[in-house]
C-alpha positions as CSV (number, residue, x, y, z in Angstrom):
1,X,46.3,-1.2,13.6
2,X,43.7,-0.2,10.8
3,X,45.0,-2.9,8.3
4,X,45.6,-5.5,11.1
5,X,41.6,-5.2,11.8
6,X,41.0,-5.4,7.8
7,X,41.9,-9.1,7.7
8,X,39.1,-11.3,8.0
9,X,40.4,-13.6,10.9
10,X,38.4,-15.3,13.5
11,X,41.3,-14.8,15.6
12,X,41.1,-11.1,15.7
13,X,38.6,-11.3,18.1
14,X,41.9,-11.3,20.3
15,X,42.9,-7.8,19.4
16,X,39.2,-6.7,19.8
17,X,39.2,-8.0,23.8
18,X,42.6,-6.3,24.2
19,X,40.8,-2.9,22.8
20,X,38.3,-3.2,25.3
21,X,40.3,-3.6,28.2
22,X,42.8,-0.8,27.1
23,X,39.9,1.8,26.4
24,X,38.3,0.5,29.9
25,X,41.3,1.3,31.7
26,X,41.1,5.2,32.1
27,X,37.3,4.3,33.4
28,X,39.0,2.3,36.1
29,X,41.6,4.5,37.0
30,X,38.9,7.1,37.4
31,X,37.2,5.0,40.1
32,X,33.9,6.1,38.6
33,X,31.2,5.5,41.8
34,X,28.4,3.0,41.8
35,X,25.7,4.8,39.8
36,X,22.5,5.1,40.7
37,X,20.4,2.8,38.2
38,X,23.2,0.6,38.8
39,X,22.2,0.6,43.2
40,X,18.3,0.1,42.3
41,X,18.9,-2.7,39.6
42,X,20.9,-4.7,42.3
43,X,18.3,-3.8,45.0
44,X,15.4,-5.5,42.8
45,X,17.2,-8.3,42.3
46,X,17.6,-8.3,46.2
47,X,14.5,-8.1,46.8
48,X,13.0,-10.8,44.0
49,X,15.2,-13.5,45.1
50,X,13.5,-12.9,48.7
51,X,10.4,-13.7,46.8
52,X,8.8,-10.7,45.9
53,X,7.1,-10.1,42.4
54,X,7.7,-7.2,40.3
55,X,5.5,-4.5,39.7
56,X,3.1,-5.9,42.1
57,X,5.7,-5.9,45.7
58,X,8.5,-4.2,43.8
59,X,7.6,-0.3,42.3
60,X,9.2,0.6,39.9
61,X,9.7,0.6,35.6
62,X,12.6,-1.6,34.4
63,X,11.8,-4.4,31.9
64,X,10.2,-7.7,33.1
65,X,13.0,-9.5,31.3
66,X,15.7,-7.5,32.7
67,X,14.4,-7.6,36.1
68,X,14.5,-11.7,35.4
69,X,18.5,-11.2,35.3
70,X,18.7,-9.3,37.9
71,X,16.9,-11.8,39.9
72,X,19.3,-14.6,38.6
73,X,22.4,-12.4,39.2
74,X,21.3,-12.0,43.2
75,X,20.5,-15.2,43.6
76,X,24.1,-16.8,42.4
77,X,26.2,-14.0,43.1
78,X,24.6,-11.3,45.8
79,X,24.7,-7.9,45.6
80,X,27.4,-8.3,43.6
81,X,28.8,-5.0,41.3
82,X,31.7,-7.3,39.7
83,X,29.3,-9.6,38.8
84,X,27.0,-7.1,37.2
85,X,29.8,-5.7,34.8
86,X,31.2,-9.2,34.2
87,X,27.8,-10.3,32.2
88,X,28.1,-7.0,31.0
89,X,31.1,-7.3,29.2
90,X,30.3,-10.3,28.0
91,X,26.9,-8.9,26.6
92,X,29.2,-6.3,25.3
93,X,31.4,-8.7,23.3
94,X,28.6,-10.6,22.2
95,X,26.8,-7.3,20.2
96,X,30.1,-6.5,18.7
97,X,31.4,-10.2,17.7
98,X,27.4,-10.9,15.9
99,X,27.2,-7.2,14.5
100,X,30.7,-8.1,12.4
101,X,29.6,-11.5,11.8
102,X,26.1,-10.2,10.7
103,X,28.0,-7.7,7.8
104,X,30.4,-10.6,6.6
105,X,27.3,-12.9,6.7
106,X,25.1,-10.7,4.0
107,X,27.5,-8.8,2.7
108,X,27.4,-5.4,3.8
109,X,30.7,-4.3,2.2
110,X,32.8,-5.2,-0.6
111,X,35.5,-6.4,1.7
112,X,35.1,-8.8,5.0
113,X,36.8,-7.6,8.1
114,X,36.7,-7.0,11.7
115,X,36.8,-3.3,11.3
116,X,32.8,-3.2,12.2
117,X,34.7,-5.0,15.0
118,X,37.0,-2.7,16.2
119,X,34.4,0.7,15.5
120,X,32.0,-0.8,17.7
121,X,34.3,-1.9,20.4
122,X,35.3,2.0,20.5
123,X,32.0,3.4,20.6
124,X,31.4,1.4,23.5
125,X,33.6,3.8,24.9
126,X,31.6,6.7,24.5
127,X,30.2,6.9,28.3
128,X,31.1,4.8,30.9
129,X,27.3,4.0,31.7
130,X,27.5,2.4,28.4
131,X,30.2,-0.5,30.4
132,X,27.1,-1.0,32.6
133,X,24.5,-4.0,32.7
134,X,21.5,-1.5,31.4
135,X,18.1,-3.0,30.3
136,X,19.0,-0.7,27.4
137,X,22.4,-3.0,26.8
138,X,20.3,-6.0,27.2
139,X,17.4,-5.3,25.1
140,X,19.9,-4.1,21.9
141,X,21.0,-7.4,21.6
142,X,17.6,-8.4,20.7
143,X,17.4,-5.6,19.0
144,X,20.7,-6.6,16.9
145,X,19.1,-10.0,16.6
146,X,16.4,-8.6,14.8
147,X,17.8,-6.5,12.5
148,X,20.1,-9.5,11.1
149,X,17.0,-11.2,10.0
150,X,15.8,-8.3,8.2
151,X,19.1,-8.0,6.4
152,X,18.5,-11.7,5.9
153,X,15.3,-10.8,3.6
154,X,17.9,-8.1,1.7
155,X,18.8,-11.4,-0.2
156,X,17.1,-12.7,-3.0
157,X,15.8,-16.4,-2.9
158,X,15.7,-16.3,0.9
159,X,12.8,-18.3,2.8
160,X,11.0,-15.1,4.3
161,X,8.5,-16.9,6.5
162,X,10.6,-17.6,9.7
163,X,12.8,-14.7,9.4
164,X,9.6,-12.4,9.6
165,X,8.2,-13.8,12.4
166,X,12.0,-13.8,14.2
167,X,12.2,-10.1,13.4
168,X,9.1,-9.2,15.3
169,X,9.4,-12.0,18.4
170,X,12.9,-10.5,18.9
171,X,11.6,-6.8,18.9
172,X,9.0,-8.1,21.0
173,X,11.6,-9.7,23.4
174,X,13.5,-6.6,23.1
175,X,10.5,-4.4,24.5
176,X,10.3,-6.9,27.8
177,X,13.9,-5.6,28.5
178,X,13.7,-1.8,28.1
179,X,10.5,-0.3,26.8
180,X,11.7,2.6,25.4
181,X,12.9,0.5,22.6
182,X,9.2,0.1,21.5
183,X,10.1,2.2,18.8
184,X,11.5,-0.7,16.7
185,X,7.7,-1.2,16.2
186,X,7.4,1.9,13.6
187,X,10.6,1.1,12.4
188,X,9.5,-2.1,11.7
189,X,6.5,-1.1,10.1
190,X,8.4,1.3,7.8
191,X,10.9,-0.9,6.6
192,X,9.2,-3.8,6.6
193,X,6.6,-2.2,3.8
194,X,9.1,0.5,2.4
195,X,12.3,-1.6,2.4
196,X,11.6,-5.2,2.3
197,X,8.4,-5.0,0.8
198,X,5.9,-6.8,3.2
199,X,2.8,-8.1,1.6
200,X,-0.3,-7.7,4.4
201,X,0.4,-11.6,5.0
202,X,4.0,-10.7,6.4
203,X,2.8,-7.6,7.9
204,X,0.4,-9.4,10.2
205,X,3.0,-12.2,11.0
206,X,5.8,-9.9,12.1
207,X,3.4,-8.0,14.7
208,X,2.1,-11.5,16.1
209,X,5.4,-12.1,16.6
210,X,5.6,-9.0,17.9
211,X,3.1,-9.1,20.3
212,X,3.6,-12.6,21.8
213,X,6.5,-12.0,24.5
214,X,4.4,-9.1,25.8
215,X,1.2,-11.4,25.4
216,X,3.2,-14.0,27.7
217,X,4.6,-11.6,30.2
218,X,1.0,-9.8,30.5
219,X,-1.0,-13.2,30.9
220,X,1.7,-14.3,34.5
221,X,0.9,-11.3,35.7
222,X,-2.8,-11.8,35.1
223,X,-2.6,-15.1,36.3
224,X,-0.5,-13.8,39.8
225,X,-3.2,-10.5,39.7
226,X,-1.1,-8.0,39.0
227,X,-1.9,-7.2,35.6
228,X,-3.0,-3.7,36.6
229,X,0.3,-2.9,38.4
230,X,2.0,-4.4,35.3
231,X,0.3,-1.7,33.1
232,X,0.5,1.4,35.1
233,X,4.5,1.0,36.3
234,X,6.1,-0.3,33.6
235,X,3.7,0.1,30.1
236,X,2.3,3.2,31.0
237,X,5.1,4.7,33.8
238,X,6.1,7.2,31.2
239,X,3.2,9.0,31.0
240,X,2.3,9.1,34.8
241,X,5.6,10.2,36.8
242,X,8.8,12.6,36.6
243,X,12.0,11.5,35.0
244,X,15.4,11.0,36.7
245,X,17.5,14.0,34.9
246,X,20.8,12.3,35.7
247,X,22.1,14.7,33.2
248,X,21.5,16.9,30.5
249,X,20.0,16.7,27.1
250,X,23.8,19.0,26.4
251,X,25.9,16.4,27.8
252,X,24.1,13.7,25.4
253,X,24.5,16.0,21.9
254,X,28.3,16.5,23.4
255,X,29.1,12.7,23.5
256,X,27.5,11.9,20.2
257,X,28.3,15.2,17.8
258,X,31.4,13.2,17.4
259,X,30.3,9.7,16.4
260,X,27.5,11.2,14.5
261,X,30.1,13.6,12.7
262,X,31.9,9.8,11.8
263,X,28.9,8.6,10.9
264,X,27.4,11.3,8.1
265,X,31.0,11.2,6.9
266,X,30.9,7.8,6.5
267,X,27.3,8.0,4.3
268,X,28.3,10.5,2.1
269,X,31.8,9.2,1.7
270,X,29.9,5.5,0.5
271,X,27.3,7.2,-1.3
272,X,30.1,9.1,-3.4
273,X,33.0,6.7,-3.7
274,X,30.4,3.3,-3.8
275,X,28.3,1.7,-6.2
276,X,26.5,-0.7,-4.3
277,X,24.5,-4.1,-4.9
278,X,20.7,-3.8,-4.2
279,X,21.0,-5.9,-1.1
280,X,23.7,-3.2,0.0
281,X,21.0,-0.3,-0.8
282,X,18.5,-1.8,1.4
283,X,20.9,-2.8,4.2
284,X,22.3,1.4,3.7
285,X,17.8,2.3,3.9
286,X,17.6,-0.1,6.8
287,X,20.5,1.0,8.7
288,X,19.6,5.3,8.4
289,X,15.6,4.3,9.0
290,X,16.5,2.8,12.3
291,X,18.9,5.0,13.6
292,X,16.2,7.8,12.8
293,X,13.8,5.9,14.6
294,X,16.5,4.5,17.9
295,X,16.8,8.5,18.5
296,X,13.3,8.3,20.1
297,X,14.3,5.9,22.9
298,X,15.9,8.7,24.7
299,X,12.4,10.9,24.7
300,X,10.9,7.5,25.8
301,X,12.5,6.5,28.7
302,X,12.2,7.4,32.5
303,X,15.6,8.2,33.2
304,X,17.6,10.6,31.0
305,X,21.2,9.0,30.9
306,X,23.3,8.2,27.9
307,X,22.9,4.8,28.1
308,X,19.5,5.4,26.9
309,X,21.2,5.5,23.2
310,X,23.5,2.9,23.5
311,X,20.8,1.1,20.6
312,X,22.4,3.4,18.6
313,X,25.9,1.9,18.2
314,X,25.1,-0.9,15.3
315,X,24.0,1.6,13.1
316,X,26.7,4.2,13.8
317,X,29.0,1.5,13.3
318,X,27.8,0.4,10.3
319,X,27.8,4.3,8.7
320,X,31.4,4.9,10.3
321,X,33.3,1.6,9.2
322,X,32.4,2.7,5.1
323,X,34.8,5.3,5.5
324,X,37.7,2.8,6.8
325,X,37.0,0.5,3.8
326,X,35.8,2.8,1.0
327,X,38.1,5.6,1.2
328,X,41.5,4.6,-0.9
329,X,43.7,7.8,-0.2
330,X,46.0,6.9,2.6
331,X,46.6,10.1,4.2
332,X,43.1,10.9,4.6
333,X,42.1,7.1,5.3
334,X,44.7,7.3,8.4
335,X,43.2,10.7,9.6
336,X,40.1,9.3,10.0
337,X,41.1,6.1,11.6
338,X,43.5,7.6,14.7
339,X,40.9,10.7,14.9
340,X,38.0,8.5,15.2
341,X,40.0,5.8,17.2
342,X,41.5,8.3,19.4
343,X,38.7,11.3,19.6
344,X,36.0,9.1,20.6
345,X,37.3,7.4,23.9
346,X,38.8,11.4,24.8
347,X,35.2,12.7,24.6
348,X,34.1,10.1,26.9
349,X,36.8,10.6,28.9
350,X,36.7,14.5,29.2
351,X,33.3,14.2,30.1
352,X,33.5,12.2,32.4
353,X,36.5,14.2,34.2
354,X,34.8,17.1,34.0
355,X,31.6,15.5,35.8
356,X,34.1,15.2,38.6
357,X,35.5,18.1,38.7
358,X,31.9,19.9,39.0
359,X,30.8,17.3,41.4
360,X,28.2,17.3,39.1
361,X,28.5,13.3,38.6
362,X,26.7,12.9,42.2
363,X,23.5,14.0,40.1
364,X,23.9,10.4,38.4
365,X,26.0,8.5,41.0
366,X,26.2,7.7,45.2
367,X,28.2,9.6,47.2
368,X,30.4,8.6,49.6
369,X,28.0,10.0,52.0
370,X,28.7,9.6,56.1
371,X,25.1,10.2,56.5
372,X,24.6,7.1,55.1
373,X,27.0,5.1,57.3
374,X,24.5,5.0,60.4
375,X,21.8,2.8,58.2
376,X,24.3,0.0,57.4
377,X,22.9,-3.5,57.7
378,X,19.9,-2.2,58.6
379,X,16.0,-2.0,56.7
380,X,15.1,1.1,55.4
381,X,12.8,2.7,53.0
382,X,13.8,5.9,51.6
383,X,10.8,7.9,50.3
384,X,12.1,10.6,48.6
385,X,15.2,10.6,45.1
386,X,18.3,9.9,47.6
387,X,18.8,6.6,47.1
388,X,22.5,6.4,48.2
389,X,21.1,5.4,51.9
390,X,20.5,1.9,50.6
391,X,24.2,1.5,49.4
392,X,25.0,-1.0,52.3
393,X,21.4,-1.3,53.9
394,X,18.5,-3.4,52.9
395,X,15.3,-2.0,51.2
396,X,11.9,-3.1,52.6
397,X,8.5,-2.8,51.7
398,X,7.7,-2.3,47.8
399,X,8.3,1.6,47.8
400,X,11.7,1.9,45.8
401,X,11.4,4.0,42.9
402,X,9.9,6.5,45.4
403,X,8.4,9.2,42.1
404,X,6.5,5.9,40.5
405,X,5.2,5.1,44.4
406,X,3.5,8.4,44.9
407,X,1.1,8.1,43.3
408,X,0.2,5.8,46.1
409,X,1.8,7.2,48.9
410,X,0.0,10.6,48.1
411,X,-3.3,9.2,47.2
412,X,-4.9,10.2,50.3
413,X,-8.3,10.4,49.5
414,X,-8.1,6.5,48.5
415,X,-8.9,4.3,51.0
416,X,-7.3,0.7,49.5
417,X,-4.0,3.1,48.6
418,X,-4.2,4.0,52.6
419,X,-5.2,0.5,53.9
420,X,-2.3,-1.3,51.6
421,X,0.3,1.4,52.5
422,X,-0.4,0.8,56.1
423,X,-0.1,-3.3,55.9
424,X,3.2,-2.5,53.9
425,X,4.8,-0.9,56.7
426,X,2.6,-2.9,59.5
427,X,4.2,-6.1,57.7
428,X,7.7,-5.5,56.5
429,X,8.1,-2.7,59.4
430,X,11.6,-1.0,58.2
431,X,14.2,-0.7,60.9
432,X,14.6,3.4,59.5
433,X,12.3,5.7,57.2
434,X,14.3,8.5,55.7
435,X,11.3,11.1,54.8
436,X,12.7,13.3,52.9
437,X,9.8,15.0,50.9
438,X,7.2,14.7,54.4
439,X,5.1,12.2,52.5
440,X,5.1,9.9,55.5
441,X,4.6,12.9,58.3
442,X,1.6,12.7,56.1
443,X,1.1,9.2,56.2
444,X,0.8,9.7,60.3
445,X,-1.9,12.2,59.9
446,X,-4.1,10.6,57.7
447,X,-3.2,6.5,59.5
448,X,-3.0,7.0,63.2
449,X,-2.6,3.6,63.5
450,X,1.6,4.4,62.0
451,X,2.3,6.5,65.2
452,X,2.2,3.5,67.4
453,X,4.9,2.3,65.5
454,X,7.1,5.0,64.7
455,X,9.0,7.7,66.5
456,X,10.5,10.9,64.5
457,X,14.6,10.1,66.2
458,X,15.8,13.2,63.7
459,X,14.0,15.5,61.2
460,X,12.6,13.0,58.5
461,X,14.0,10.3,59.8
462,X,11.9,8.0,61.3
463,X,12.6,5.2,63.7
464,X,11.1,1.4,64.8
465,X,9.7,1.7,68.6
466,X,11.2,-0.8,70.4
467,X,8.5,-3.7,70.4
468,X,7.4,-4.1,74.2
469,X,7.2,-8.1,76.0
């Protein structure tokens, strides 16, 4: 297997789609649930192809640009789960095929191969959240982008101008997807001045470049006036409500003490073994400054997951595929190619067995609830973290990341938070309001008006009075 991936043959790509699919197969044997990110990315693209804008009808923090694809997806396909993880394998495939192609191109290693190939298509493996259409997954391949231009200005007598500009519109593009990857703006800082040695001229063009996707995204939603709900829910959401811990910061360092084991093995091992070229010393600064700087996108983002760090993969793979071409012993060569190839997946695996038997994977995905069965078909909107009620039942009014939309549901003392919550319910009027944390027994108190149309049938759950002729 190792030397069949050392041959530089476009029609390896073969063997790499048969990897993928037998590493995915224990995931599908496990029958892993529809997770929860997973429900509320398929509900906003629900709800936007009914016409409703982002940020401004829809609450919550996901990416402008990823939002877009969930939109397209719902509009061609429904609420459609096989169609989510269809584009994401393909996304998948695409990040692994340029990331080898990207080494060969401006060559990383002495040898060309598909072994950056093959590492990556195993570290995809790490979590099954990884397998999922994320706007983490999609904003890394901008992020991948990116980085191949700024191993394009490793080489000398390259024409910097465009690939400057392309390194910072991609990070830029990158951000519209998942903002936690705004970190690529230090990075680029850093290694544009440390590394590739920006004058102020190519300083200033990379951060235009930088700048304009967000520029672009911030002046529709000026122009549709919702530039202030832009800010607050998906720029600033961070600061201003609680994460989702869908699991721990130990159940992150346990997936990744492995690959990162790999990975310092592989740096020392090339730094021992290797004398490299000087476009292979920058690519080797490059690679370590931005997986320094990726780590931050986990302390970034909203929801605590592993697929937060799936922006870390390119440069793990990059560290962990020296070891498979610059270590010449056999024996240890093949101990660290069926450990690495065979470890990695098990971890993922394990965990992932052990988050069943705990139960504890219900933190992250729905349950196969029979509370949930009574609300089929029907419109709800669920104000409190239990979001499995909307698994076969259709979310009104804008309310759905319900920590992001109290800070208007619980604004009390504001009287345009009041008036536009009541017109959101007066308007849409869901079928069912599951009230789980009393914010709408609240509601009643403080907008009399919301009595005449509701009716407490159970505890917190709140029903539609018939409308009378």
């Amino acid at each position: 297997m190792l030397s069949f991936f050392k041959v530089n043959d476009p029609f390896r790509i073969i063997g790499i789609i048969l990897l993928i699919g037998v590493l995915r197969l224990p995931y599908i044997l496990m029958d892993i649930p529809l997770l929860a990110p997973e429900l509320m990315w398929m509900l906003t693209g629900e709800r936007m192809s009914a016409g409703h804008n982002m940020y401004v009808e829809i609450i919550d923090d996901n990416g402008p640009y990823s939002v877009g694809i969930y939109w397209l997806l719902d509009s061609l396909f429904g609420r459609s789960l096989l169609a989510y993880q269809v584009l994401a394998g393909m996304v998948m495939l695409f990040q692994i095929m340029y990331v080898n192609h990207l080494f060969i191109k401006y060559r990383s290693f002495d040898d060309n191969t598909y072994l950056p190939a093959m590492v990556m298509a195993v570290l995809f493996h790490l979590s099954f959240d990884f397998l999922t259409l994320s706007p983490a997954l999609l904003g890394t391949t901008f992020v991948i982008l990116s980085l191949g231009r700024l191993f394009s200005l490793t080489l000398l007598n390259q024409d910097s101008t465009e690939s400057v500009l392309m390194v910072g519109i991609f990070g830029g593009i990158a951000v519209c997807f998942h903002l936690p990857l705004v970190f690529f703006l230090p990075f680029l800082i850093v290694t544009g001045i440390i590394v590739s040695g920006f004058n102020f001229h190519q300083l200033i063009l990379s951060l235009v470049g930088y700048l304009q996707p967000i520029a672009l995204v911030s002046l529709y939603y000026f122009w549709i006036d919702g530039l202030q709900d832009f800010i607050l829910e998906f720029i600033f959401a961070t600061r201003i409500i609680d994460t989702y811990q869908y699991v721990s910061y130990w159940d992150i360092l346990i997936l990744f003490i492995v690959p990162i084991g790999f990975a310092l093995s592989g740096f020392f091992m090339s730094s021992v073994l290797q004398r490299h070229t000087v476009n292979q010393q920058k690519q080797q600064q490059i690679m370590l400054i931005f997986l320094l700087f990726a780590i931050l996108a986990l302390f970034l983002a909203n929801r605590k997951n592993p697929y937060q760090l799936v922006v870390l993969l390119p440069g793990l793979t990059y560290f962990i595929t020296q070891i498979f071409i610059y270590v010449e012993k056999k024996v240890v060569l093949k101990s660290f190619f069926y450990g690495f190839v065979i470890i990695v997946p098990l971890v993922g695996y394990a965990w992932t067995l052990y988050k069943f038997n705990t139960e504890s994977i219900y933190t992250y995905a729905i349950n196969a609830n029979k509370k949930y069965d009574y609300f089929n078909g029907k419109s709800i909107v669920v104000l409190g973290s239990d979001i499995g009620y909307y698994k076969d039942a259709n979310l009104v009014t804008p309310f759905l990341n319900f920590n992001l939309s109290k800070r208007i549901l619980a604004d009390f003392e504001d009287y345009n938070d009041m008036t536009n919550t009541y017109l959101q319910f007066s308007n849409e009027k869901p079928q069912y309001i599951i009230d789980e944390e009393g914010v709408f027994r609240s509601l009643l108190i403080r907008i009399p008006a919301l009595e005449a149309l509701y009716i407490e049938e159970n505890e917190g759950i709140y029903k539609l009075r018939a409308t009378k002729n």
